[in-house]
C-alpha positions in Angstrom: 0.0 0.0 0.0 1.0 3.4 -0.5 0.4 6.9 1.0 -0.8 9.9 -0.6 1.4 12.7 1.0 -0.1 15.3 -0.6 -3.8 14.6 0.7 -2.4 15.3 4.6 -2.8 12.0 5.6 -0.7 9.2 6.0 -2.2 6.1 5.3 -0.3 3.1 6.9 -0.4 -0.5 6.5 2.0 -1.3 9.2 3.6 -4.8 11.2 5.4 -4.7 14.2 8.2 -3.4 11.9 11.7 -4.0 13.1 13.0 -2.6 16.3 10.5 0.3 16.1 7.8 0.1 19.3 4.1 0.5 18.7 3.9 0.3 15.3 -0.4 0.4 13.9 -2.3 -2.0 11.8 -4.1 -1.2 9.1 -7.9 -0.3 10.2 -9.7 -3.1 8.9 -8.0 -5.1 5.8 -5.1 -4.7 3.8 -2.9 -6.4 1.4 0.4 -8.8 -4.2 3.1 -10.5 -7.4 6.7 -12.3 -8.0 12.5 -14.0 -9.5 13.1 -17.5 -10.9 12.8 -20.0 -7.8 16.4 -20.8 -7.0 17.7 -23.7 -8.5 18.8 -26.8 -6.3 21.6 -26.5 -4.1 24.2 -29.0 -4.4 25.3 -31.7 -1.6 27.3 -29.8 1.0 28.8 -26.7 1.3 26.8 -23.8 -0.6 27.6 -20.2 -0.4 25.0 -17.5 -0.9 25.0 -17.0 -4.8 24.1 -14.2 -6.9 20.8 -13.8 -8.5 19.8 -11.5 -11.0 17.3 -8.5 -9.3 15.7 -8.2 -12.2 15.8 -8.7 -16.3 17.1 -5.6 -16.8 18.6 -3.6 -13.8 16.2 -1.5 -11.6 18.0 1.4 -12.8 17.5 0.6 -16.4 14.2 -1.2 -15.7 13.2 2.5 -14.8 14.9 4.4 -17.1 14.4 5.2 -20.7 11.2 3.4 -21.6 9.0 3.7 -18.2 6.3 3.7 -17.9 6.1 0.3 -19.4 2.6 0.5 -20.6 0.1 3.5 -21.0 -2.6 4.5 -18.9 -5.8 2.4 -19.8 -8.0 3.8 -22.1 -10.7 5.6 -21.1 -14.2 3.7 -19.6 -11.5 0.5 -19.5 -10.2 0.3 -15.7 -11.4 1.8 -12.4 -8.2 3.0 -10.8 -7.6 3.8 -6.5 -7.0 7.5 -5.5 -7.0 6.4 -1.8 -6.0 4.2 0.4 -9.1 1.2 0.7 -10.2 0.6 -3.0 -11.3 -2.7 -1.7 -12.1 -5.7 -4.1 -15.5 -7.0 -2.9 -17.1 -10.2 -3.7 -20.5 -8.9 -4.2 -21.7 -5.6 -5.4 -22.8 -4.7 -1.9 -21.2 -2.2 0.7 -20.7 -3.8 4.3 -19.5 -7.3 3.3 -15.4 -7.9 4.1 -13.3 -7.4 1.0 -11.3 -10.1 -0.9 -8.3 -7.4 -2.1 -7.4 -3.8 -2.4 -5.9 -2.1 -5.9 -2.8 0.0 -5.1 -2.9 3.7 -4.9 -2.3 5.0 -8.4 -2.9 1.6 -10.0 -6.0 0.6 -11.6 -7.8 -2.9 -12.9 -9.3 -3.9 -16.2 -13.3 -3.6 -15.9 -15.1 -6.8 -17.1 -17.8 -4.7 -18.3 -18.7 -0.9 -18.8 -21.9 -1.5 -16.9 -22.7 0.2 -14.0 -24.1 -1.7 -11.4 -26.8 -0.9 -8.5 -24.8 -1.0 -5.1 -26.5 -0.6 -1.7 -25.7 1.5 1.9 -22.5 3.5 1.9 -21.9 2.8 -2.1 -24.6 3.3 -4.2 -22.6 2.2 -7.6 -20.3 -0.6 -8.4 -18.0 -1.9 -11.2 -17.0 -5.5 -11.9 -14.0 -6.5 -12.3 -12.1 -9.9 -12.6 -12.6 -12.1 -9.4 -14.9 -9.1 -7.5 -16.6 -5.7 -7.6 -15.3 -2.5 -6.9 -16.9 1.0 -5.7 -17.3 3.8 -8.0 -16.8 5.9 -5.0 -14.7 8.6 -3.4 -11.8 6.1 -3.3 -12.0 4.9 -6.8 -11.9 6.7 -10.3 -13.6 5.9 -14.0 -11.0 8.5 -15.8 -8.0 7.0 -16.6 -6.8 10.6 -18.0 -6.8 12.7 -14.9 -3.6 13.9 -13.7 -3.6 11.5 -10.9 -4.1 8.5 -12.8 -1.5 9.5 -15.8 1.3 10.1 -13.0 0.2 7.2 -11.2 1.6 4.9 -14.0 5.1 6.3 -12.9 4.6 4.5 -9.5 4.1 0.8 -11.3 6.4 -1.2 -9.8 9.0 -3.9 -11.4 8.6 -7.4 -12.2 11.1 -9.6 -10.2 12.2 -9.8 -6.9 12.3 -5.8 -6.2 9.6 -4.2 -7.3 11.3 -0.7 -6.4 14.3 0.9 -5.8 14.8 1.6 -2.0 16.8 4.6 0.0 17.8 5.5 3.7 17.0 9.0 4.4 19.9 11.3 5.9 17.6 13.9 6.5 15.8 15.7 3.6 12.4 17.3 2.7 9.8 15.8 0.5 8.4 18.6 -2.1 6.0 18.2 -4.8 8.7 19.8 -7.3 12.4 20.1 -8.5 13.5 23.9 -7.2 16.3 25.6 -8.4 19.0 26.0 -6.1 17.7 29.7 -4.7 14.4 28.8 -4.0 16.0 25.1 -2.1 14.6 26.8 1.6 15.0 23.1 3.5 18.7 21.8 3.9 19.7 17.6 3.6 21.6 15.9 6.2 25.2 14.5 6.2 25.5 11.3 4.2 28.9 10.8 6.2 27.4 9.8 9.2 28.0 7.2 12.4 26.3 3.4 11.9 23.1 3.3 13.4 22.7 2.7 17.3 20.0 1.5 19.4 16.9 0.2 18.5 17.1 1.0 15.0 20.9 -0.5 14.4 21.4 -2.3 11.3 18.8 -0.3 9.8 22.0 1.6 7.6 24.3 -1.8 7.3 22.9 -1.9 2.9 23.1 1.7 2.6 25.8 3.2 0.3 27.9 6.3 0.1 27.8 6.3 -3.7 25.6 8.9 -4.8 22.3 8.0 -6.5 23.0 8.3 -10.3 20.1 9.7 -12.6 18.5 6.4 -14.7 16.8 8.9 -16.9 14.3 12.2 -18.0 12.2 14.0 -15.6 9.0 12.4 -15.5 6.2 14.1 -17.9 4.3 15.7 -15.5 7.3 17.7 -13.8 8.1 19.2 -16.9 8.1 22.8 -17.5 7.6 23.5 -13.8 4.7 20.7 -13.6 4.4 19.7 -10.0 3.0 16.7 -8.3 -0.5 16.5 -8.1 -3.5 15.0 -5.9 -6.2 13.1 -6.8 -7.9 15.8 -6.3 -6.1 18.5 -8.1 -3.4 20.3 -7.5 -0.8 20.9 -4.3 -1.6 24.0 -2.3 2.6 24.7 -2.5 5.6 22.5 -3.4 6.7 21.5 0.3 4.8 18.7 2.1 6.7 17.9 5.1 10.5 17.0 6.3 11.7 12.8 6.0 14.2 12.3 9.1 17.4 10.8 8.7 16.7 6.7 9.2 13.3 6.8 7.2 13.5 4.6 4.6 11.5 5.1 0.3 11.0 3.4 -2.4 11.6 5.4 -5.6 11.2 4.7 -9.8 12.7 7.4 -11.8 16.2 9.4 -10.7 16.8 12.4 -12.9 18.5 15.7 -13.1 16.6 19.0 -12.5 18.5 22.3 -11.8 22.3 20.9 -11.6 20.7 18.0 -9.8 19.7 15.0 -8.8 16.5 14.0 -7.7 14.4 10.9 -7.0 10.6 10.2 -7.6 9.1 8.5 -4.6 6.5 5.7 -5.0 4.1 8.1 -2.6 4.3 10.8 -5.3 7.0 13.1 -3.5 9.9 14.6 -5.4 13.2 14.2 -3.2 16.7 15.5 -3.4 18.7 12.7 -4.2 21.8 14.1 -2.4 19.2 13.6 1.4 19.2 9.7 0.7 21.9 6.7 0.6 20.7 4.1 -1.9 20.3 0.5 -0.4 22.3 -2.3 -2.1 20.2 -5.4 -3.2 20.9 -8.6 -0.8 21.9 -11.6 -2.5 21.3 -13.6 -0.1 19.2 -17.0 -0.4 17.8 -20.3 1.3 18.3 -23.9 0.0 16.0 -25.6 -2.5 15.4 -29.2 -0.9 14.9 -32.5 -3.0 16.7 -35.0 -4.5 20.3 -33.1 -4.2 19.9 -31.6 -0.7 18.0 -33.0 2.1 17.4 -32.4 6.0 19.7 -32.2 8.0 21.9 -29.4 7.4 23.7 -26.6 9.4 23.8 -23.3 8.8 26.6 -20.8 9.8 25.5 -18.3 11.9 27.3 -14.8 13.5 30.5 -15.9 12.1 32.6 -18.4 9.8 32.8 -21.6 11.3 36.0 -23.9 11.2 36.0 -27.1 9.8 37.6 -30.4 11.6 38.8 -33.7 10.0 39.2 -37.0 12.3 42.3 -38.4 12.8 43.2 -41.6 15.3 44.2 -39.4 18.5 40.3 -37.4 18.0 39.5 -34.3 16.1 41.6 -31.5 14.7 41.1 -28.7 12.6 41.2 -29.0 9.0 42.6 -25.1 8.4 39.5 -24.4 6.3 36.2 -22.8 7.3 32.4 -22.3 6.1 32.1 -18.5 5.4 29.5 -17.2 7.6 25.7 -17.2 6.1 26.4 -20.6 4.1 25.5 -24.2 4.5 26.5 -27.7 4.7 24.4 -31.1 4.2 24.6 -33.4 7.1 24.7 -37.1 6.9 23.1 -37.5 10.4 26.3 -38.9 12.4 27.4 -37.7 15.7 30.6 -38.4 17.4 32.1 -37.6 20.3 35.7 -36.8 21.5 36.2 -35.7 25.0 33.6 -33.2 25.7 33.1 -31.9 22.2 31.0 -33.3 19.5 30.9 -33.5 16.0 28.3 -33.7 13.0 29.5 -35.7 9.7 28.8 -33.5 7.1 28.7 -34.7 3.5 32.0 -33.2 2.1 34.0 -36.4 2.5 35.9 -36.2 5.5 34.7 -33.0 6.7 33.3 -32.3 10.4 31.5 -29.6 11.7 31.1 -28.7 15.6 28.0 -29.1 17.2 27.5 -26.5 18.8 29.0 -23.9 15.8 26.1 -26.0 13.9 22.5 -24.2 13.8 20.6 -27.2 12.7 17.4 -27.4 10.2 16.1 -31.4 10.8 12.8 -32.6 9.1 9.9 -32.7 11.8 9.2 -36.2 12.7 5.1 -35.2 11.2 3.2 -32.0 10.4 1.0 -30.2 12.8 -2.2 -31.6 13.3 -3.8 -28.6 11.3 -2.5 -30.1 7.9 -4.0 -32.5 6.0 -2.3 -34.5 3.1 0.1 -32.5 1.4 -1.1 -29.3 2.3 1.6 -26.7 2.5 3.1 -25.4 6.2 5.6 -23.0 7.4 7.8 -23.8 10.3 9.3 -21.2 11.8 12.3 -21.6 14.7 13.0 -18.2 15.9 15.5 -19.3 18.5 17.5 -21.0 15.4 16.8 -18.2 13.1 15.4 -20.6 10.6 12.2 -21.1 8.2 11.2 -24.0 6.5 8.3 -24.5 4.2 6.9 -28.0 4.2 4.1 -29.9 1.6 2.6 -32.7 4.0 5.4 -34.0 6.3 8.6 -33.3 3.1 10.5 -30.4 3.2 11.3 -28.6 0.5 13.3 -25.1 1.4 14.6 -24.0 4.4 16.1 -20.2 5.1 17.9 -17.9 7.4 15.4 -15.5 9.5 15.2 -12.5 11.8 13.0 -12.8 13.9 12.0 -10.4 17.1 14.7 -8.7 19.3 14.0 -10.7 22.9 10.6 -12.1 22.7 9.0 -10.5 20.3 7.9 -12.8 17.4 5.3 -14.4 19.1 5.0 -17.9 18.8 1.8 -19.9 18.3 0.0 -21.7 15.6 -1.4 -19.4 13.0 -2.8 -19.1 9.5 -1.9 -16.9 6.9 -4.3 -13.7 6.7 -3.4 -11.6 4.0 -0.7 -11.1 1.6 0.8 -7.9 0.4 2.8 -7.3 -2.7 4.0 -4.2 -0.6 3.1 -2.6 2.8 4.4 0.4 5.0 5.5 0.2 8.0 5.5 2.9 10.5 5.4 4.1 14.5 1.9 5.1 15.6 2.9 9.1 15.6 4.0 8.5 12.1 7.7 9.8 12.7 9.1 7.0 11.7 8.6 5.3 8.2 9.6 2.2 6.1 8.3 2.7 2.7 6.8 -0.7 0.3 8.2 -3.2 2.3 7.3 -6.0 -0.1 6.6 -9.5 0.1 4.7 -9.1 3.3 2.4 -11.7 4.6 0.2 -11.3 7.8 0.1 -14.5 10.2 -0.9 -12.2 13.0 -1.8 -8.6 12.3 0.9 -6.8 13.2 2.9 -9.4 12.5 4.3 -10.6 9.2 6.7 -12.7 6.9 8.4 -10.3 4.6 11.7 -9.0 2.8 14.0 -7.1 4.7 15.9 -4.1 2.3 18.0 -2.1 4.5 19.7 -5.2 6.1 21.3 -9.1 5.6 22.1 -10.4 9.2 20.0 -13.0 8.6 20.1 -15.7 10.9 20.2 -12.9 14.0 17.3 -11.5 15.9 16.6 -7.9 14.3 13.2 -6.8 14.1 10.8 -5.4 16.0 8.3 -8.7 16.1 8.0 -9.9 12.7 10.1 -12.6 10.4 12.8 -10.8 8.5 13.5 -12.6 5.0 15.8 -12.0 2.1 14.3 -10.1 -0.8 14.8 -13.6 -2.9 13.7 -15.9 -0.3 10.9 -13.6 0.5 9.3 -13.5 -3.2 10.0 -17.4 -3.3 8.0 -18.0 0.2 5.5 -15.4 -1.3 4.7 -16.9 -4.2 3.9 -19.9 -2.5 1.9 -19.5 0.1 -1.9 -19.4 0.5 -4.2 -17.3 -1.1 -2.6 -16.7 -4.4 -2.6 -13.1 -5.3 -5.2 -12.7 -8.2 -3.1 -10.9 -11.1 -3.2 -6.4 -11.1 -4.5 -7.4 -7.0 -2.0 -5.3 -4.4 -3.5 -7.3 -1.7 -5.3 -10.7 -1.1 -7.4 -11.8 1.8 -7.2 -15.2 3.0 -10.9 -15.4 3.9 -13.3 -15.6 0.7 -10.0 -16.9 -1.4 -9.6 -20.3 0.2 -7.9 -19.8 3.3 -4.2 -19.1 4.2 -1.2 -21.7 4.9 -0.5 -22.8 8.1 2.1 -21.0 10.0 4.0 -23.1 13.0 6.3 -20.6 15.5 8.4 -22.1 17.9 11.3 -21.7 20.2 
C-alpha cells in the first residue's frame, strides 16, 4: 500500500516493523506479485549465490522506456485515488473485501456497466474475481492527472519491485526547485552506523551517490508539479523525512544541476538527502533429490572445519564463510567433551555447537491434512522451512524479534501484500513498500528485509525478516494466491491461508 502525501494523511499499512515500538495496523484489511525459484543446491557446502534482481537492472528497468505501458484507455479500468479501493465479492457495501488495488494503480473492468450497489456505495464496477466502488476512493477517468502520473509509481517485475533509499535527513516537495528557492537543507551522508533500537537499519546503505536512470517524469516538466487526486498541491513542500526513514523510488533524474528521486508516494526528493540501499543476495536452500534435511547453517560468524584423525579431532585449516550451509549425513561423534556432525564433504566435520541445525519434523502439525503446504518457523535458530505434507522442501535464514518478540503460536496466513508500510503510531518514523509481506498475525508478518542481511540474527521489532529472494520465493507460495493487477489478497473468501508453526 502506499500513502498519498499530498492529501495530509498518511495512510499506513503497518507490522510490528523492526525494532521500532508501537507500530499500527491497518484499520480493517489490507494487502500482491513475483525471481526464478532458486535452483537446487548441491550436496554440501553452498555459499550465498548471486541472482539476478531483475531482467534488466532496476535502474534501467526504470529508465528510458518507463512507464512500461500506458494509462488504460478511457471507460477500461477503475483505478484507486485512496488508500481502501477494496475488491468485494459482491456488489454490496458492508461485506469484508477479498483485495485492495494499489494507490495509483488501476484494474481492467469486465464490463462498462454500471451496477446498482446498496448502503455506503450506491454504484459498483466488476471487475475480474470481485466488484469495486465507484466511489470517493476509486476513479472511471483513466486521463486525470492522478491516474497518468500514477503509471510512474508501477512497480518492477522480479524480486524488487522498487528501488529503495535510507534517508539522511531531507524534505519531500511536490517539485524540483532551483537551487535559490531550495529553503530546507539535507543531512550529512557521512554519518556514524546506526545505534539502538534501529541498528542495522543503515548496514545496505551506500555512500555512492544516487546516479540519474533517466528524463524528468512528464508531468514535472516545465515546472509541472505533483499532483493530488484531487487537483493540484496548495505549494511545493509537504513535510521534512528524518534521517533513518526509509522510500522506495522509480525514476532518478537531473533537474536544476541536480539530482532527484521520484518517490513511490508521489513526492519529489533531493537525491543528495538519501543513501541508496544495495540489493541482498542472499538465499535459502532448494530441498529434493540433491539436498535434504539435516543441514547446518553458519551463523554470527565463519565456522571452522575439523577432520578425524586416530588421536580425536583437529582442525582441518578451512572454514564455512559465515551465512552458508552444509548437508549433514546424520552422524554424531564424540571426543572428550566436544561433538561432531559428519557433514557430506568427504571427510569434513562440523562442531556441534557452531552448527545451527534445520532437521525434518518427525510429522506436520495436526492442522495439515495430506500435502497441504506449512511453514515452520524456529526463531530461537533463526530458521524457516516450508513443508508440503510431512517433506520439506526449502529451508532459510530469518530475523525474527529482538528478545521475545515474534510471538509464537500456531497461526494461518491472513493476508498477503505485494507491498506494505511500516510505521510508529505518531507517524515519525517510516519504512516505505516493504514488499513481500504476509500477515500470520496482524501486526505481524513474513516479509523481505531491504536495509539489512544479518539474517540468521534476531533484528526486528516482532516480525520474520526474510531476504528479498527468499521472501518472493516464500510469497509466491503460500496461500491465497494473489489474483493478477491485485496489491492485496485476503485469505478469507479466497480459500484460506497456509498454516504457519512458530516455535522456540
Amino acid at each position: 500500500m502506499r500513502r498519498v502525501v499530498l492529501a495530509g494523511a498518511a495512510i499506513v499499512v503497518a507490522c510490528a516493523a523492526n525494532h521500532e515500538p508501537g507500530v499500527r495496523s491497518s484499520p480493517t484489511s489490507t494487502s500482491p506479485a513475483p525471481v526464478e525459484a532458486p535452483a537446487a543446491a548441491r550436496a554440501g557446502v553452498q555459499e550465498a549465490v548471486a541472482a539476478p534482481v531483475s531482467t534488466p537492472s532496476l535502474a534501467e528497468y526504470f529508465g528510458e522506456g518507463y512507464p512500461r505501458a500506458a494509462p488504460p484507455a478511457a471507460g477500461s479500468a477503475v483505478g484507486s485515488i485512496g488508500w481502501g479501493t477494496w475488491i468485494q465479492p459482491a456488489p454490496r457495501s458492508g461485506s469484508l473485501p477479498l483485495g485492495s488495488i494499489r494507490i495509483g494503480g488501476s484494474l481492467p473492468l469486465t464490463s462498462a456497466e454500471l451496477l446498482p450497489g446498496n448502503g455506503s456505495c450506491p454504484r459498483f464496477v466488476s471487475v475480474e474475481g470481485g466488484y469495486v466502488c465507484a466511489g470517493p476512493r476509486a476513479t472511471l477517468d483513466m486521463q486525470s492527472r492522478w491516474m497518468q502520473a500514477g503509471i510512474w509509481t508501477e512497480p518492477a517485475p522480479g524480486v524488487m519491485p522498487y528501488q529503495y533509499a535510507l534517508s539522511v535527513g531531507t524534505p519531500l516537495l511536490t517539485k524540483p526547485l532551483p537551487p535559490e528557492k531550495m529553503l530546507w537543507r539535507t543531512g550529512a551522508r557521512e554519518r556514524p552506523k546506526m545505534k539502538g533500537w534501529n541498528a542495522g537499519h543503515d548496514e545496505l546503505a551506500e555512500l555512492e551517490p544516487i546516479a540519474p536512470n533517466g528524463p524528468i517524469p512528464d508531468f514535472l516538466r516545465d515546472g509541472g508539479q505533483v499532483p493530488t487526486p484531487w487537483g493540484e498541491p496548495k505549494g511545493v513542500f509537504f513535510k521534512k523525512f528524518p534521517a533513518g526513514n526509509m522510500l522506495a523510488y522509480t525514476r532518478a533524474f537531473e533537474a536544476f544541476g541536480e539530482t532527484w528521486v521520484l518517490s513511490t508516494d508521489m513526492s519529489v526528493v533531493p537525491a543528495r538527502g538519501l543513501k541508496r540501499f544495495r540489493v541482498s543476495e542472499f538465499r535459502g536452500v532448494e530441498l529434493g533429490s540433491d539436498v535434504e534435511l539435516p543441514i547446518a547453517w553458519m551463523r554470527k560468524q565463519a565456522r571452522p572445519k575439523w577432520r578425524k584423525t586416530e588421536q580425536g579431532f583437529e582442525r582441518s585449516g578451512e572454514s564455512w564463510p559465515l551465512r552458508t550451509h552444509v548437508a549433514l549425513t546424520g552422524r554424531e561423534e564424540k571426543s572428550g567433551k566436544q561433538r561432531f556432525l559428519e557433514t557430506r564433504e568427504p571427510g569434513v566435520y562440523i562442531e556441534r555447537s557452531d552448527a545451527t541445525l534445520v532437521e525434518a519434523r518427525p510429522k506436520p502439525p495436526w492442522e495439515v491434512k495430506g500435502t497441504g503446504k506449512w511453514i515452520h518457523v524456529r526463531v530461537n535458530r533463526g530458521t524457516l522451512t516450508l513443508y508440503e505434507g510431512p517433506k520439506p522442501v526449502f529451508t532459510t535464514l530469518i530475523s525474527p524479534g529482538k528478545t521475545d518478540a515474534t510471538p509464537y503460536g500456531r497461526y494461518f496466513v491472513e493476508s498477503k501484500h505485494h507491498f506494505s508500510s511500516m510505521s510508529t503510531e505518531s507517524s515519525d518514523f517510516w519504512i516505505a513498500d516493504v514488499p513481500w509481506t504476509i500477515y500470520f498475525k496482524r501486526p505481524y508478518a513474513i516479509h523481505a528485509s531491504y536495509w539489512h542481511e544479518n539474517f540468521g540474527e534476531r533484528m526486528s521489532g516482532g516480525c520474520i525478516n526474510l531476504s528479498p529472494i527468499d521472501a518472493k520465493r516464500t510469497f509466491d507460495w503460500v496461500a491465497p494466491d494473489l489474483p493478477a493487477g491485485w496489491d492485496t489478497v485476503q485469505a478469507y473468501g479466497m480459500g484460506g491461508g497456509t498454516f504457519v508453526l512458530v516455535e522456540g
